[in-house]
C-alpha positions, 0 to 999 in steps of 0.5 A: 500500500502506498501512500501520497506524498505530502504537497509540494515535496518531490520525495518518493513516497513511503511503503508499508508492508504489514506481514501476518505471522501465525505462531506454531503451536508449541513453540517450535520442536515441542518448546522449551519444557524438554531442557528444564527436564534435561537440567533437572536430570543433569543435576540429579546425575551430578548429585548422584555421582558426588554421592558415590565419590563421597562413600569412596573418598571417605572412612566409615568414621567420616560418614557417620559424622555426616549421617549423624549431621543431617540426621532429624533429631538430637543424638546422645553421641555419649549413649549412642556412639557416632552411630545414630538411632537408626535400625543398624544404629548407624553400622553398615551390615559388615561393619567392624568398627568398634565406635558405634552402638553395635560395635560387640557385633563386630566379629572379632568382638564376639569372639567370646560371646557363645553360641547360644548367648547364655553362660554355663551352669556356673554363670556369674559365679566364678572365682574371680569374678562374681557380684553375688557369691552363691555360696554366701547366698546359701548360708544368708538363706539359712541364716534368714531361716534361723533368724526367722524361727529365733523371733517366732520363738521370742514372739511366743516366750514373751507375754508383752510381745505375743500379741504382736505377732500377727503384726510382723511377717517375713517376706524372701524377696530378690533382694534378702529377707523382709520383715514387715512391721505391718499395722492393722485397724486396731493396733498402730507401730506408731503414734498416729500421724507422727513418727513415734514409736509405741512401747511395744513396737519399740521393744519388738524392733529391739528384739529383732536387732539382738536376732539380726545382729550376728548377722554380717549382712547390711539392711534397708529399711523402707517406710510405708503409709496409707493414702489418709492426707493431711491438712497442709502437705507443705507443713508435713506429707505422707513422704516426710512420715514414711522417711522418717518411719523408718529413720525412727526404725534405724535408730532404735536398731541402732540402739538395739546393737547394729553399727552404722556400717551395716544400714545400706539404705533407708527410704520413704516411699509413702503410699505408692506401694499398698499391701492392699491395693484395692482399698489405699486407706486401709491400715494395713498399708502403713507398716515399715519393712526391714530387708536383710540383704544378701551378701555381695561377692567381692572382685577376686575372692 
């Protein structure tokens, strides 16, 4: 199309061409979309061979401190190892480090573990090594036995005594020999609310000491109440009158003839553990309990 030239100018006139240009859908060879693919596969290689040249440029000891790096939660290295908490803590399957958590399965550390993972018939109680000698463990439970009978026998010679015997009670447990100074409804070993000894209860402590006291085993003792609260438990608890129960217990077989030495342990635990557990009220969870020990093995002998 051409268009005049302007009046009296002699110039030649302009021409315009307009073009239509009708797009190819796509963009041409399926656009651009292929190459953001292409890229991503590209990255995704270089990352995948980075990793491979880490596992063979590094030791096991190095790739567990980048495991442990990006792992999602707080290790305790102390507890752990360098391993971590996975299901092999850390350990490849053929693992002989002996850093991680599962270093015993290492083989040269299981050189010494049997086959079966159990001892022998004497496990635990060799010559040179035992926490428990077995052989004391036999002569405390016959000990325990006699002292058993020697206060019974107290119990039925003595007219103030007799009447208590329905409030003591011997108990073998894992740990010795306990004897339970248990209440009832009608007859308290202490003063109510209070850590005050009865006459009575007190004479009965005494005769257990004088039949304990040629024993060479420690004792511990434990305080128990029942679930009765008092007013203010800032001022005094069920805890404080359990501990000091059985603190009061300690003194008196104190005085009844067992040396410092041999008290091991002397614990409050006020109504957490109940003879009757269906009633926590009931009397008869206040009691103090006296445990003989059993002897403990000394390294070497």
């Amino acid at each position: 199309m051409a268009r005049a030239a302007p009046h009296g100018n002699n110039q030649p006139p302009k021409i315009i061409i307009v073009k239509k240009i009708v797009g190819e859908a796509g963009g041409g060879h399926h656009g651009g979309a292929w190459k953001v693919a292409y890229a991503d596969f590209v990255t995704a290689m270089m990352a995948f061979f980075l990793l491979l040249w880490l596992l063979g440029a590094t030791t096991e000891k190095q790739r567990k401190g980048i495991a442990d790096y990006f792992a999602p939660t707080l290790i305790d290295k102390k507890v752990l190892g360098l391993g971590g908490s996975g299901v092999l803590g850390g350990e490849s399957i053929l693992s002989n480090n002996k850093l991680g958590p599962k270093a015993a399965a290492a083989p040269i550390a299981s050189i010494g573990i049997p086959v079966a993972a159990s001892g022998g018939a004497r496990s635990g109680t060799g010559e040179k090594g035992s926490l428990r000698n077995r052989d004391a463990r036999a002569e405390d439970l016959k000990a325990f036995e006699a002292i058993k009978r020697q206060i019974e026998a107290a119990l039925k010679s003595s007219e103030s005594l007799a009447k208590l015997a329905s409030h003591i009670r011997f108990v073998p447990t894992q740990d010795g020999l306990r004897i339970d100074l248990v209440d009832d409804a009608d007859y308290s070993m202490f003063a109510m609310g209070t850590t005050v000894l009865d006459a009575k209860a007190s004479d009965l402590i005494g005769m257990i000491a004088k039949s304990i006291a040629g024993t060479p085993n420690t004792i511990m003792i434990r305080g128990h109440t029942d679930s009765v609260p008092y007013g203010d438990p800032r001022a005094m608890n069920n805890w404080m009158l359990a501990s000091g129960r059985a603190e009061a217990t300690r003194r008196r077989l104190a005085l009844g003839g067992i040396p410092e030495q041999r008290f091991e342990r002397i614990e409050g635990v006020a109504d957490r553990e109940p003879i009757i557990a269906g009633d926590p009220y009931d009397a008869r969870n206040r009691r103090v309990a006296i445990t003989l020990l059993y002897r403990k093995g000394v390294f070497g002998q």
